[in-house]
Structure formats: structure tokens, C-alpha cells
MIVEXDO-776992 format. One line per 10 residues: their letters; for each residue y negated, x negated, z negated of C-alpha. Coordinates in pm, whole numbers, plus 50000, padded with zeros to 5 digits. Example, Ala and Ser with C-alpha at 12.3 -4.5 7.8 and 13.67 -1.06 7.14 Angstrom:
# residues 2
AS = 50450,48770,49220 | 50106,48633,49286
***
This chain:
# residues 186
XXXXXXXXXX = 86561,04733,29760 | 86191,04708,29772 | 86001,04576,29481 | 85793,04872,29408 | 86157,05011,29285 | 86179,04755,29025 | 86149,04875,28648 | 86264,04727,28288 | 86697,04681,28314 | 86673,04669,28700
XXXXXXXXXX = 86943,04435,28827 | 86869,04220,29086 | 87070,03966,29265 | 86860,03651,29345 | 87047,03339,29523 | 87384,03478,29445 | 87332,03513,29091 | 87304,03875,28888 | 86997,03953,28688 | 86808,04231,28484
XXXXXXXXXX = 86442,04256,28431 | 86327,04189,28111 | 85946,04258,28144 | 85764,04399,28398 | 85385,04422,28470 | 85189,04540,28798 | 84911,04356,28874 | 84625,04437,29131 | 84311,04203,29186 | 84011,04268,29302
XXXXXXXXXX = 84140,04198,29663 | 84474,04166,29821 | 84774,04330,29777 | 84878,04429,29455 | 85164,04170,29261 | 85474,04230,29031 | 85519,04010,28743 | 85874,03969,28617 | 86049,03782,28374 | 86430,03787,28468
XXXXXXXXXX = 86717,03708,28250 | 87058,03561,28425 | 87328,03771,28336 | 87576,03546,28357 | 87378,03225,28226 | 87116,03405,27986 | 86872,03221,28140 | 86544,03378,28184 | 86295,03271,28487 | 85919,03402,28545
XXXXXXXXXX = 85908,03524,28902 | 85616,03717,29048 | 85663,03954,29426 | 85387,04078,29638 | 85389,04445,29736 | 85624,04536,30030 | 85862,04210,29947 | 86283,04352,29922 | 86553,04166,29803 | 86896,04272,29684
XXXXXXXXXX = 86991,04507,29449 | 87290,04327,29188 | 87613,04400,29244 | 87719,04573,28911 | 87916,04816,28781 | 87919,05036,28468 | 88179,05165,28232 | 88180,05360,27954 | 88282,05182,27678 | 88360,05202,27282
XXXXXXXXXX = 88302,04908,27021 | 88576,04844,26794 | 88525,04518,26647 | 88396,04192,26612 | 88580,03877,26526 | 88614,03491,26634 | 88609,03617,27038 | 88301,03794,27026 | 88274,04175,27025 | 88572,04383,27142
XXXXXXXXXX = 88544,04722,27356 | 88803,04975,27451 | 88758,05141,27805 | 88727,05480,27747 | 88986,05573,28017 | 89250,05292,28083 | 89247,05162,27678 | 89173,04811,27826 | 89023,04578,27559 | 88739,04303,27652
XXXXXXXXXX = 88624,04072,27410 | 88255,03980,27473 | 88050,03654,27317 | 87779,03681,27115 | 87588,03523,27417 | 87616,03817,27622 | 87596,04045,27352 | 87282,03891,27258 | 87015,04121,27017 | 87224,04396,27114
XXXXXXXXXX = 87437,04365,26793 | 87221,04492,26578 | 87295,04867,26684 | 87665,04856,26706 | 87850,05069,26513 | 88205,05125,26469 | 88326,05353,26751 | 88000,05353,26889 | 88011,05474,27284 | 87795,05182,27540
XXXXXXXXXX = 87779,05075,27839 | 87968,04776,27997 | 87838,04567,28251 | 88066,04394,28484 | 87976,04174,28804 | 88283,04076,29051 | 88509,04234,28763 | 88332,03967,28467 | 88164,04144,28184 | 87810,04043,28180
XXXXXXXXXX = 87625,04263,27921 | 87584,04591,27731 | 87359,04833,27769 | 87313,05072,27439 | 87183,05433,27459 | 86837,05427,27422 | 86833,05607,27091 | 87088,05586,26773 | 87080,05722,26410 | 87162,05492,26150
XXXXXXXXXX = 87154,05503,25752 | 86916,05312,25528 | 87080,05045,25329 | 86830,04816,25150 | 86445,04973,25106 | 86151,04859,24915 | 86022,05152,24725 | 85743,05330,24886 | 85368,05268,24670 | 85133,05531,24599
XXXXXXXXXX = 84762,05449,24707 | 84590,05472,25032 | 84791,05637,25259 | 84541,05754,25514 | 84677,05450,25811 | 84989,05446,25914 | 85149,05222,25647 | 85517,05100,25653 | 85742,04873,25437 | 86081,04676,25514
XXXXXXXXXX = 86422,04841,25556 | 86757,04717,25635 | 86983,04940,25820 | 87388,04975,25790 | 87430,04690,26079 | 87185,04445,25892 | 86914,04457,26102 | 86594,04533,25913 | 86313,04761,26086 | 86016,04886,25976
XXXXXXXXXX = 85989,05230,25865 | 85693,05472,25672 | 85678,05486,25293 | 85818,05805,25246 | 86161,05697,25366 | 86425,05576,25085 | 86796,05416,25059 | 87063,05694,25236 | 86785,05817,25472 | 86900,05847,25854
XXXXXXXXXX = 86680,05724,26113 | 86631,05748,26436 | 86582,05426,26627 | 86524,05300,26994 | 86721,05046,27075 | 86516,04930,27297 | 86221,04788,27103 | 86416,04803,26785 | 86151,05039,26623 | 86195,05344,26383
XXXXXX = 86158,05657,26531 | 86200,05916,26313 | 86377,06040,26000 | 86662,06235,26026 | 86733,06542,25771 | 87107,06665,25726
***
């Protein structure tokens, strides 16, 4: 794999050891060859490690593989899934669950990670609706920016979201930054 390929959730496998980029930033001086900045998380450790590549560097691409997956539960073994085709339960810690758990919902459908047959993380779709629990009530006044006020969402994770929006509203959110999207009218 060359590291021009490389992009947020890439996994890479660096001295024997799965990981997924984190951040990502392309940086080209003045002169020389253009440089990739990385921060890398272990996915087996959770450790994260700066590393930087000049263009035209490879290295190998992490052995992992994916499975659809549905979240059931959580309890004193972490968060349990159900393979969507064999039934199979796997309990997963909080560790490798990580920030993660703020978007999972009951029956909710993910992706599993596994490296040499060891779950090693979830990876959520990129977008999911979710109700308004807990909301501070919007104030009139100057409304010309783009003002927002605190929310907490069904999961317990609390967001920031525009004025307008009240308790019961569904919202759109990316999991990935954690950031309201949009409101969602049924």
C-alpha cells in the first residue's frame, strides 16, 4: 500500500501490530517531497503514536476483517453484538469501544472489526438519527449568527444543536465528529 492511499480509518499494520488513522494531514514545503502526518491509534493496545511518511514510502495494509454486526446490550463485559448471520455473540470492553458508545442504540446495525479472529473495534455508519432528550429552551434575540444551545440525546451524549430545535426532535448526527446535522421531521 503506498502512502498516498492513506485516509482517516485506514488500517495499517506497522511492526506486526494493527492500526487505524486517526488524523491525517498532507504537508508540502517549499522544497522536497511532499510529507504525511499521521496520528495512529493501536487497535489492539489503544495506543496512539505520531508518525509522519514521505511521498512514495509503502507499508502494509492491516490485516482486518469486517462483519456486520447488531448491538444488543451492555453490561459488566462490555458491549455485546450479535452476528448478523451465524447469531454469534461478542462481548466488547469499553476500551475498544471507546467514544463510540455514545451512538449505540438498541438493535442498532455496525461494523465489527476483527484482526486474527480478535475483535478490535467498531466502526458506526457515518450518519444516525436520534431523539432529543434534555434541551435548554431556545432564546429570542439576535439570531442573525449561527447560534446553538446544549442538548442531550437518547444515549446521553449531549451535542450541540440550533435554537429552534426542542425535547422529542430527531436529529441527524455524524458520528464521526459527533456534530448535529440536521433536524429530522416525521
Amino acid at each position: 500500500m503506498d502512502v498516498s492511499e492513506l485516509r482517516k480509518n485506514a488500517k495499517v499494520q506497522l511492526d506486526g501490530q494493527p492500526y487505524v488513522v486517526v488524523e491525517f494531514l498532507f504537508v508540502k514545503p517549499g522544497k522536497g517531497q511532499g510529507l504525511y502526518k499521521c496520528k495512529l491509534k493501536n487497535m489492539i493496545t489503544g495506543a496512539v503514536l505520531d508518525r509522519t511518511w514521505r511521498s512514495g514510502e509503502k507499508f502494509d495494509p492491516a490485516n482486518v476483517e469486517s462483519r456486520k454486526m447488531q448491538y444488543l446490550f451492555k453490561d459488566q463485559n462490555g458491549f455485546t453484538f450479535m452476528d448478523n448471520e451465524s447469531y454469534e455473540q461478542v462481548a466488547l470492553a469499553d476500551e475498544i469501544v471507546g467514544d463510540d458508545a455514545a451512538f449505540l442504540l438498541d438493535q442498532i446495525s455496525v461494523d465489527v472489526l476483527f484482526y486474527n479472529d480478535r475483535p478490535v473495534g467498531v466502526t458506526l455508519p457515518s450518519h444516525i438519527v436520534m431523539t432529543i432528550t434534555e434541551c435548554e429552551p431556545g432564546v429570542k434575540g439576535d439570531t442573525a449568527t449561527n447560534a446553538t444551545k446544549n442538548a442531550v440525546v437518547e444515549t446521553g451524549h449531549k451535542i450541540q444543536v440550533p435554537l429552534f430545535i426542542r425535547e422529542g426532535d430527531k436529529v441527524k448526527i455524524d458520528t464521526r465528529t459527533g456534530a448535529y446535522v440536521e433536524r429530522i421531521n416525521t
